[in-house]
C-alpha positions as CSV (number, residue, x, y, z in Angstrom):
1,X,-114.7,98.9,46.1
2,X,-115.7,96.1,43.3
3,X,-116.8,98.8,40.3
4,X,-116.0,98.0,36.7
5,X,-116.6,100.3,33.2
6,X,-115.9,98.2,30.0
7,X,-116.9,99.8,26.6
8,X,-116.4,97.3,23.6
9,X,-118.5,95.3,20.6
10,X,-121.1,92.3,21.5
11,X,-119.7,89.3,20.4
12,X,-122.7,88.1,19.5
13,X,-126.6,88.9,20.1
14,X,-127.5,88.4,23.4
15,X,-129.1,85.4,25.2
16,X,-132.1,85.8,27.5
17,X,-133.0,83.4,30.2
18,X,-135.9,83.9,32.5
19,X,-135.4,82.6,36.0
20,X,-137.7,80.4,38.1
21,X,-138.6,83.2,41.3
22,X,-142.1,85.2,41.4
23,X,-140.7,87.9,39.8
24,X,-139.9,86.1,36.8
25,X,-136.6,88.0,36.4
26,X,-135.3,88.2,32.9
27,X,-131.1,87.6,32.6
28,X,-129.6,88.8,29.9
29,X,-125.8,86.7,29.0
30,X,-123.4,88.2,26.7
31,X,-120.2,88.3,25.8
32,X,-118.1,91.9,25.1
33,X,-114.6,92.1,23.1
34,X,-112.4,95.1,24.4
35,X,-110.0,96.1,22.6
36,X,-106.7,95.7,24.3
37,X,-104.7,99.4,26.1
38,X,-101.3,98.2,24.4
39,X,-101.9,96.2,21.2
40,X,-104.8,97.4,19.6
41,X,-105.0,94.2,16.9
42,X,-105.7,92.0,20.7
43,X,-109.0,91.7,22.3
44,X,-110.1,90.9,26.2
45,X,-113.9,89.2,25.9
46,X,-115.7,89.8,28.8
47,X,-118.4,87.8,30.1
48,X,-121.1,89.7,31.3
49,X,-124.8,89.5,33.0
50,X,-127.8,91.7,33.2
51,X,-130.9,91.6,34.8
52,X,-134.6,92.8,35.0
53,X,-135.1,95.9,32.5
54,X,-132.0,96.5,31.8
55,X,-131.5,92.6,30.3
56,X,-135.4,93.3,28.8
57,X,-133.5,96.4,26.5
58,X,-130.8,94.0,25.6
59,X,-133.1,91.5,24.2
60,X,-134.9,93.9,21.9
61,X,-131.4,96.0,20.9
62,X,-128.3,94.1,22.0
63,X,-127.1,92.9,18.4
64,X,-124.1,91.4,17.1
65,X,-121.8,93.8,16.7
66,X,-123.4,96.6,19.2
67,X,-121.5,99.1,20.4
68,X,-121.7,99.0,23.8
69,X,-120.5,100.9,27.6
70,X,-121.2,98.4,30.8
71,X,-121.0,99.5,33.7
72,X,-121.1,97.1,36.7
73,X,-118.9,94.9,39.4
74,X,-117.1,91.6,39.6
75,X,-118.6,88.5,40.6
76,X,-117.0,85.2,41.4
77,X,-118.6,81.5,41.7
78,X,-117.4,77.9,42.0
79,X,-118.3,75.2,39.8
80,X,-116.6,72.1,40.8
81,X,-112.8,72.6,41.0
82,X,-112.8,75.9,39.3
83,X,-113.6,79.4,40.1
84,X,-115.2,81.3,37.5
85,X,-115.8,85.2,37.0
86,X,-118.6,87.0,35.5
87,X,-119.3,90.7,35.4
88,X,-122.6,92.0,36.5
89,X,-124.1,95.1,35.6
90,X,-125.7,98.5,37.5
91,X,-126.2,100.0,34.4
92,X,-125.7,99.2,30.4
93,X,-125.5,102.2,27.3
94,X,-125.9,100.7,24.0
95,X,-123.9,103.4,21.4
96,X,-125.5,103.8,18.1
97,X,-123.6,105.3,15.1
98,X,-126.0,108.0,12.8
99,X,-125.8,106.5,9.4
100,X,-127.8,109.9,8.0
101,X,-125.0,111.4,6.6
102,X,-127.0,114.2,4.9
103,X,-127.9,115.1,8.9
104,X,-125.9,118.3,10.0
105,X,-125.8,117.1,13.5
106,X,-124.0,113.9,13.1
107,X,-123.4,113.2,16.7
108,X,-123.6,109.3,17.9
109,X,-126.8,108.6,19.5
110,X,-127.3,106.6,23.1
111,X,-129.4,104.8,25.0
112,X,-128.6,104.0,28.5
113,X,-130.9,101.8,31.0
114,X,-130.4,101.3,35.1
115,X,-130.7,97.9,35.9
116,X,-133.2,99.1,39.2
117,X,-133.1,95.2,39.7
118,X,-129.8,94.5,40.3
119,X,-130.0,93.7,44.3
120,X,-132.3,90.7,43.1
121,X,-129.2,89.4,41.9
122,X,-115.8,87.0,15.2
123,X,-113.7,88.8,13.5
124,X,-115.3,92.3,13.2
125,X,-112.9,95.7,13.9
126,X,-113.4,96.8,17.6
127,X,-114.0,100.8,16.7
């Protein structure tokens, strides 16, 4: 089974690419800094793609600094002599805190896409 769950910060905003097929697919490249199991002042950055609406949500929310829960699977290409591995994702959840702290209900608020087109294939604290 080739299933992966990351939850971590964007590194940066996101960068959108349309490709060159009749669809017009939109990809959406980003970058996502995990926060290390066993020292929590150590970071894994995770190189990630999305595509169709999912990658169309990232462009108009995914902001440096983001919260964010990925969901998705491995993928591995060649380029030359060296293999490299990007993550690609099923489904993306971008986590936003509720600044209203007058609110009662001060709950995090989500919003979670399905990428339904995924067969068409800095120094910032972590939490």
């Amino acid at each position: 089974m080739n299933k992966c769950l990351f939850t971590g910060r964007l590194t940066k905003d996101v960068n959108i690419n349309t490709l060159k097929n009749e669809k017009k697919t939109k990809v959406a490249y980003y970058t996502i800094a995990v926060q290390d199991d066993f020292d929590y002042k150590k970071a894994n950055f995770i190189n990630c793609q999305t595509f169709g609406k999912s990658a169309d949500y990232l462009e108009n929310y995914g902001k440096k600094g983001i919260y964010i829960e990925f969901e998705g699977k491995t993928s591995t290409y060649k380029t030359g002599d060296t293999f490299n591995t990007v993550f690609v994702s099923n489904a993306v959840k971008l986590i936003f805190a509720n600044s209203n702290k007058k609110d009662n209900n001060n709950d995090d608020k989500a919003a979670a896409v399905n990428n339904d087109d995924a067969d068409n294939d800095d120094e910032k604290p972590l939490f």
